[in-house]
N, C-alpha and C positions, 0 to 999 in steps of 0.2 A: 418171496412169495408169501403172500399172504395164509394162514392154516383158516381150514373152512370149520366153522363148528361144530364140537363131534356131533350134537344132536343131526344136524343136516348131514356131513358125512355120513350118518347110520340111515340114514332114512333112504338117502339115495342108493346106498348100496343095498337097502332092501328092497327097493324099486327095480332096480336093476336085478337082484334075482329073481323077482316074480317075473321079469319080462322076458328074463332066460330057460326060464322052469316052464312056462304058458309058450315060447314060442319054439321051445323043441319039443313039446306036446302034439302042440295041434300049429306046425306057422300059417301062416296067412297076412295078410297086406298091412293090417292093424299092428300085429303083434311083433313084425319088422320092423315096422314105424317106432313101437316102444322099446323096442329092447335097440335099437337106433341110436333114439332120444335120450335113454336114458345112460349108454356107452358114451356117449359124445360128454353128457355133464357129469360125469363120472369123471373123465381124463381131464375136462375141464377146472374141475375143484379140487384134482391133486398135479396139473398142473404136466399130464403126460401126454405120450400122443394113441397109446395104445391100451384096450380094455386090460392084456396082460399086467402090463406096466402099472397102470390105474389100481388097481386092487394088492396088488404088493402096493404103491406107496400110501394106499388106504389103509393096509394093514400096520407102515409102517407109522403114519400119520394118529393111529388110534392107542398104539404101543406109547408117539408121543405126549400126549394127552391125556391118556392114562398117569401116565410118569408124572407128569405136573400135578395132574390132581392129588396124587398120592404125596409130592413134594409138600404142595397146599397144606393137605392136613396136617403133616409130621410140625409143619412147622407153627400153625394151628396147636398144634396138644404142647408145644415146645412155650409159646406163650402163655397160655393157660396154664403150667405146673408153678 
């Protein structure tokens, strides 16, 4: 599987919570539509079938990227000493 990058993983799952937040507010036809839309490309980009599922490997997916980036640097200031 391909990893989606975190910039878009974080975007999407902020989309996804505005769509969650605004459609147990007020739902209506719209805001089923987005929070829909944006559950589908959620599972989509971590490659699940369900919003539960989706956001654990969202979490798990940013835990790895994180990690690399951190690897990144270490090894960054390891060539620079």
């Amino acid at each position: 599987m391909l990893l989606p990058a975190e910039k878009e993983l974080r975007a999407v799952l902020a989309r996804f919570a505005q769509a969650r937040f605004r459609h147990d507010l007020e739902p209506t036809g719209r805001s089923s539509r987005e929070l829909e839309d944006t559950s589908y490309t959620l599972c989509v980009m971590t490659g699940t079938q369900s919003v539960d599922q989706a956001l654990i490997a969202a979490d798990a997916l940013l835990e790895q990227l994180c990690a690399g980036r951190e690897q990144a640097v270490k090894a960054d200031q390891g060539l620079a000493a």
